[in-house]
VOVO-58231 format. One record per residue (C-alpha): x, y, z. Coordinates in steps of 0.2 Angstrom, whole numbers, plus 5000, padded with zeros to 4 digits. Layout:
# residues N
XYZ
...
//
This chain:
# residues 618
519849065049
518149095044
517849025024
517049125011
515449115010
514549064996
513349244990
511549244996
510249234985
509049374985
507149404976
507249514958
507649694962
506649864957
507350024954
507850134969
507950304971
509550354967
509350494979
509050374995
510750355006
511050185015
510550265031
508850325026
507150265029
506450135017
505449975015
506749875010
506549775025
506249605031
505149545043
505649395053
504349315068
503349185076
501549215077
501949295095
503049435090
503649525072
505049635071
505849735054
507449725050
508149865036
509449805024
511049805037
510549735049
509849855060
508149805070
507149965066
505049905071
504649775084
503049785097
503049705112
502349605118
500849625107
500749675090
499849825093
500949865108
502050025110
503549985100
505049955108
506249975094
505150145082
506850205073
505550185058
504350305064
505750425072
506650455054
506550635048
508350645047
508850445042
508550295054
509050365071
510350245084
508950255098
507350155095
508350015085
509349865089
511049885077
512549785073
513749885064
515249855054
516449965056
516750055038
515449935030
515449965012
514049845008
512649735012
511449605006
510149505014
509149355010
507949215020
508449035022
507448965007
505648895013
506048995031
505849145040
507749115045
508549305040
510349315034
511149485032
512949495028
513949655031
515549695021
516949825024
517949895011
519249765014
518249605011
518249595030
516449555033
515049435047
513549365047
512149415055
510849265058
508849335064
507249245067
505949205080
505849045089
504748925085
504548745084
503548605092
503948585110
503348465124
501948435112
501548615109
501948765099
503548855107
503449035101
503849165113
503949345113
505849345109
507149375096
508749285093
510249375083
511849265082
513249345073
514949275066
516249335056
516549285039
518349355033
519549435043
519349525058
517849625056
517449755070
515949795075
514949895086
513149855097
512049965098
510549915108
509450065115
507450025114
506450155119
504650195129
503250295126
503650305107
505450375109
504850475125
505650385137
507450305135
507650125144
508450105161
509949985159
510349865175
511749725173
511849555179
513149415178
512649355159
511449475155
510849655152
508949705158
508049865150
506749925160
505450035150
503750085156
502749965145
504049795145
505549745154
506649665143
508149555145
509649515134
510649355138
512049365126
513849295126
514449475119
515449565134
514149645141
515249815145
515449845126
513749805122
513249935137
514050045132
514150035113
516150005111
516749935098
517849775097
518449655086
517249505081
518249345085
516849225086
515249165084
514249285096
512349265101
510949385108
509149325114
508149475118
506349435126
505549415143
506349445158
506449275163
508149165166
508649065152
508548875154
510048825148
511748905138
511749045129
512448985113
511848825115
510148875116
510448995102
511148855090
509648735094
508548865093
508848915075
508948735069
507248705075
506748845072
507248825054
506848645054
504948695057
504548825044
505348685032
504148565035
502848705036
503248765019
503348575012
501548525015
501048685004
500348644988
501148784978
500848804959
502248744948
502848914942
503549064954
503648934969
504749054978
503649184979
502249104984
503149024997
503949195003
502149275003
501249125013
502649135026
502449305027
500449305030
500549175043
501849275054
500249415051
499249305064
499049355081
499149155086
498749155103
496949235098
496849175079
496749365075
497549435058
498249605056
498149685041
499949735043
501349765057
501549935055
500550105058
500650275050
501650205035
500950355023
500150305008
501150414997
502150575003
501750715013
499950655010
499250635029
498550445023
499350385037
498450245048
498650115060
498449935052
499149845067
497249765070
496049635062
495049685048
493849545045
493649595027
495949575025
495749435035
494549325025
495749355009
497049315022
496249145024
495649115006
497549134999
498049005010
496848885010
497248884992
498848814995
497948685007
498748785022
497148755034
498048815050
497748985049
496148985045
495648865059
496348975073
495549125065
493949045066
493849045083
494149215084
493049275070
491549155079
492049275098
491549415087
489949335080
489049275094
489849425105
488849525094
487249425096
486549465079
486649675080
488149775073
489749725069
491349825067
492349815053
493849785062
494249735081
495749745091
496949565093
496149545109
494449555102
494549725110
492949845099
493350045107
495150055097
495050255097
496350345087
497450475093
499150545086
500550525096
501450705095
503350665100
503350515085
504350635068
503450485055
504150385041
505450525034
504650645044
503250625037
501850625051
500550625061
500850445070
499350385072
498550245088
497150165084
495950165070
494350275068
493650125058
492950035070
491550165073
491150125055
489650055048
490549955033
488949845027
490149735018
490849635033
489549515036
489749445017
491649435023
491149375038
490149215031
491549205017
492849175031
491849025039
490948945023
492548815019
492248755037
490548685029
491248595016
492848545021
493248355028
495048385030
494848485046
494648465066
493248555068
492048575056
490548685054
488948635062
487148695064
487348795078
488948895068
487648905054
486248995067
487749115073
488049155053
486049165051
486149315060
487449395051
486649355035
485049425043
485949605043
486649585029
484849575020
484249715031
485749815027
486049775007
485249955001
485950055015
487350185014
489050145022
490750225022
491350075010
492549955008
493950115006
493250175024
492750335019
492650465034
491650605027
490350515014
489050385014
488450294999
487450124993
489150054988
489249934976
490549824985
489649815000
487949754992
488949634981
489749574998
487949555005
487549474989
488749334995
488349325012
486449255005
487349154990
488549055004
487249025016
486048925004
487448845000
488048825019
486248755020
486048635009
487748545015
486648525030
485448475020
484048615027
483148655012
481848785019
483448885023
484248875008
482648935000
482749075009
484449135006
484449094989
482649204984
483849344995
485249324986
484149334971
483549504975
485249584978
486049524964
484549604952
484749774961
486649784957
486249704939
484949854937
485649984947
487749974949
487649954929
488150154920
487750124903
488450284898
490050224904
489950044901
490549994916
489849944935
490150104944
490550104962
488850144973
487050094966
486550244954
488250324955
489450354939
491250344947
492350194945
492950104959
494249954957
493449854971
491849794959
493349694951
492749564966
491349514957
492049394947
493249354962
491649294974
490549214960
489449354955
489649354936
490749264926
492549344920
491649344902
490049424907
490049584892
489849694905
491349624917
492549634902
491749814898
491949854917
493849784917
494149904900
493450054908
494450054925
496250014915
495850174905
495450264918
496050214933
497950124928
499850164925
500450014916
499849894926
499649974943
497850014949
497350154957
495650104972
494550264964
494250404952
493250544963
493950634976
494050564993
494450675008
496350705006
495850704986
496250604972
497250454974
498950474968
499850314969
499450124965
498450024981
499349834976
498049714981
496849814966
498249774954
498449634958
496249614955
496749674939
497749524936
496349394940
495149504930
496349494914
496449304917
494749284919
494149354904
495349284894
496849414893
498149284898
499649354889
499149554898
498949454914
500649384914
501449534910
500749624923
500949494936
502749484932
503049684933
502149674951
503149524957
504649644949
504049824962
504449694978
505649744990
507549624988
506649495001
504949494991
503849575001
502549724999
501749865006
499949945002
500550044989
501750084975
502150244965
502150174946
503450314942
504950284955
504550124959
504350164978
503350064989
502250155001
501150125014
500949995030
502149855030
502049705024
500249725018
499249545019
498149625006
499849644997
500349484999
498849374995
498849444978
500649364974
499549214980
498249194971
498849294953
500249134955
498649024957
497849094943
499149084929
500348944933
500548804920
499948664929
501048524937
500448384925
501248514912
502948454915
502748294925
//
């Protein structure tokens, strides 16, 4: 007979809604993959957001975008306990090995064990495009039923179901997938339910044959598996204090990399809205250079070089494929630049809360501020002796040209950082993100020891750092503002202490920081901007500029306010510690594309920023 377990462990929990039943659609989910593939899991169990075989690919599982009426059967992959009465769920510390454990009102309960494969394998990365679920029961003899219906065409089109002699395959009109699983495959079928006697597994990927047994290459699998994300986590260098945080947010943005391209989406999931009813609803499943760069930065803060290696192959395609003209903001995984966005009618949205949208309008932007992120990405490559490939002189000529339209492009209007779609401006953000593309090439040069270069670069960078001085500064308010001669506050100018443009206890930084919390905060949540954008004013909190907040505080001095407000953000994550873009300061409800790297890298680096040090109690 199955012992009792001991209880799992779980990240700090917020308040909920009282008025959100267990069925409904939330963000309290998980995210367990590989590099290859990402799939949500809700809090029981159920599989309710995976694209395959891309990350941007029509989801196979969309229950999470079908849910007016609660998270529908079709479009998810579910293990149900008959008369469950309660759930709980927590990762395999240092991992991202899921556990969620499913109870019935008689204590009768099972296991549910999800991840991704990967591990080291004939000398190579193994990760393929596949999910492993193995279940087993816990305490007397659970029932349970499989319900397994994947869906084309954004729920449009159910999947044809052929059987064979240890497997199930799922024809749909973008994939065909195949489940080996040691469950009867009648029951699974058909979506009978039977009594749990056993371990059970369920590998769900390609249709190719498996190798060897199905529980045997289930059980190896998750020990490797598990095995590798340990030693993954173990060579981070974490700050001393909120270690499991940290190590939960680092795990998390690397399964936000595209591996076989180096790419990094800003988030797994589209049309997520950014606060109800309010049509902010937007595809994220694509690389933003700017998200990726603080992608990169957060991790290499924790000596995790890995990421930004692979991403720098990618980022250097789009800068010599660009051969010094324009360059997008954002580009598809697959380097792909014409990402046209369209709204997929059949799709209800998150509660019912549509339109779904495909594809992102803003890669037809001009956002001036992506060639600073851009040479911001590379610059560590220049300096850096731990890695494989360093930057050389050719990289430098390639980010020459990048800096080239930055300088031509500092005092030009953009749509911003915010991707404004109806109104162009001289935004401070992107001319202090110009400002730095200048700053880190004369650094960049004189690494390499060409001084004519870095001359140049630094008289630039010279120039655009008096013209934000002189014209970003509103005396009348006391504060940068957020275009050059404007008079709004905008959160992003926070960056310039961040990127090395003033120091955190420049009188007109803290003034700045003092203007935007009266302004712009509830408590410690930060709204991106005070004017009126095209869906109006901002109503809820956008986490990463709360989490700016935080470094700001610190960096002026306010290290008592910067705790406290760090602590009440790490307090709004969802049970397994993870974000999304934004949070409603009242309810406690997180909103917005899921899990958010922006999100994410700001539980990195306000950790980094106010942690005792090691030496402290060593």
């Amino acid at each position: 007979m199955p012992t009792s377990p001991t209880p799992l462990s779980t990240a700090p929990a917020r308040a909920r809604p009282a008025a959100l039943a267990a069925t409904a659609a939330s963000l309290d989910l998980a995210l367990v993959g590989n590099g290859s593939v990402g799939a949500l899991v809700a809090a029981d169990g159920r599989i309710v957001w995976c694209c395959l075989p891309r990350f941007d690919s029509t989801p196979v599982f969309d229950a999470l975008l079908n849910s007016r009426d609660g998270l529908p059967a079709a479009g998810s992959f579910a293990i149900e306990l008959e008369g469950m009465a309660r759930h709980e769920q927590a990762y395999d510390p240092g991992t991202a090995v899921l556990r969620t454990r499913l109870w019935d009102a008689q204590g009768q309960g099972l296991e549910i064990c999800d991840f991704a494969p990967r591990f080291i394998h004939h000398d190579r990365l193994f990760r393929p495009a596949q999910l492993v679920r193995r279940v087993r029961p816990l305490a007397g003899h659970p029932r349970i039923r499989v319900r397994l219906l994947p869906q084309g065409d954004w729920g449009a089109t159910a999947a044809l179901v052929t059987r064979g002699s240890h497997h199930l395959r799922y024809v749909l009109p973008e994939i065909t997938l195949r489940l080996n699983t040691t469950a009867p495959l009648t029951y699974v079928a058909e979506g009978t339910a039977f009594e749990l006697s056993g371990e059970l597994s369920f590998l769900l990927g390609p249709d190719e044959t498996l190798a060897g047994g199905i529980d045997e290459t289930a059980g190896d699998f998750e020990s490797r598996t598990r095995l590798h994300w340990q030693h993954w986590t173990r060579r981070l260098a974490v700050p001393l204090q909120w270690q499991d945080a940290v190590i939960r947010a680092a795990i998390t943005l690397k399964l936000c990399q595209y591996e076989d391209t180096g790419a990094i989406v800003a988030a797994l999931t589209t049309s997520i809205p950014e606060a109800p009813d309010s049509g902010r609803n937007w595809d994220y499943r694509f690389c933003w250079l700017r998200d990726a760069f603080f992608v990169v930065r957060a991790l290499n803060s924790l000596s995790e070089m890995g990421t930004m290696e692979g991403y720098l192959q990618w980022l250097y395609n789009v800068v010599r494929g660009a051969d010094g003209g324009h360059v997008q903001p954002m580009y598809g995984i697959g380097l792909e630049r014409a990402l046209p966005e369209s709204i997929v009618a059949q799709a209800a949205g998150y509660r019912g809360m549509g339109p779904v949208r495909v594809g992102n309008q803003a890669h037809e932007h001009f956002q001036h501020d992506v060639y600073g992120s851009i040479v911001l990405g590379a610059a560590q490559a220049f300096h850096d002796h731990r890695l494989f490939r360093r930057g050389t002189v050719d990289d430098f000529a390639a980010l020459e040209l990048m800096g080239e339209q930055a300088w031509a492009l500092h005092d030009k209007p953009d749509a911003g950082i915010w991707e404004l779609r109806t109104r162009a401006r001289v935004h401070t953000s992107s001319v202090l993100m110009c400002w730095a593309a200048c700053d880190r090439l004369s650094r960049i040069a004189q690494a390499l020891g060409l001084q004519p270069r870095a001359a140049l670069w630094t008289q630039r960078a010279a120039h655009i750092r008096e013209l934000i001085l002189t014209r970003a500064w509103h005396a009348g308010r006391g504060a940068f503002v957020e275009s050059l001669d404007g008079e709004f506050l905008d959160a992003s100018v926070l960056l310039m202490a961040e990127v090395g443009f003033l120091p955190g206890r420049d009188p007109r930084f803290v003034s700045t920081v003092d203007r935007l919390v009266e302004v712009l905060c509830d408590g410690p949540c930060m709204r991106r901007y005070e004017a009126a954008d095209d869906f109006g004013r901002p109503e809820v909190a956008f986490n990463v500029c709360s989490f700016w907040l935080v470094d700001a505080l610190a960096r002026i001095g306010r290290r008592e306010q910067a705790l406290e407000a760090f602590e009440a953000l790490l307090a709004a994550r969802n049970p397994v510690g993870l974000l999304s873009e934004d949070l409603a300061p009242a309810s406690g409800t997180l909103w917005g594309n899921f899990p958010q790297t922006y999100s994410m890298v700001g539980i990195v680096n306000g950790a980094m920023r106010l942690s005792a040090p090691w030496d402290s109690v060593i």
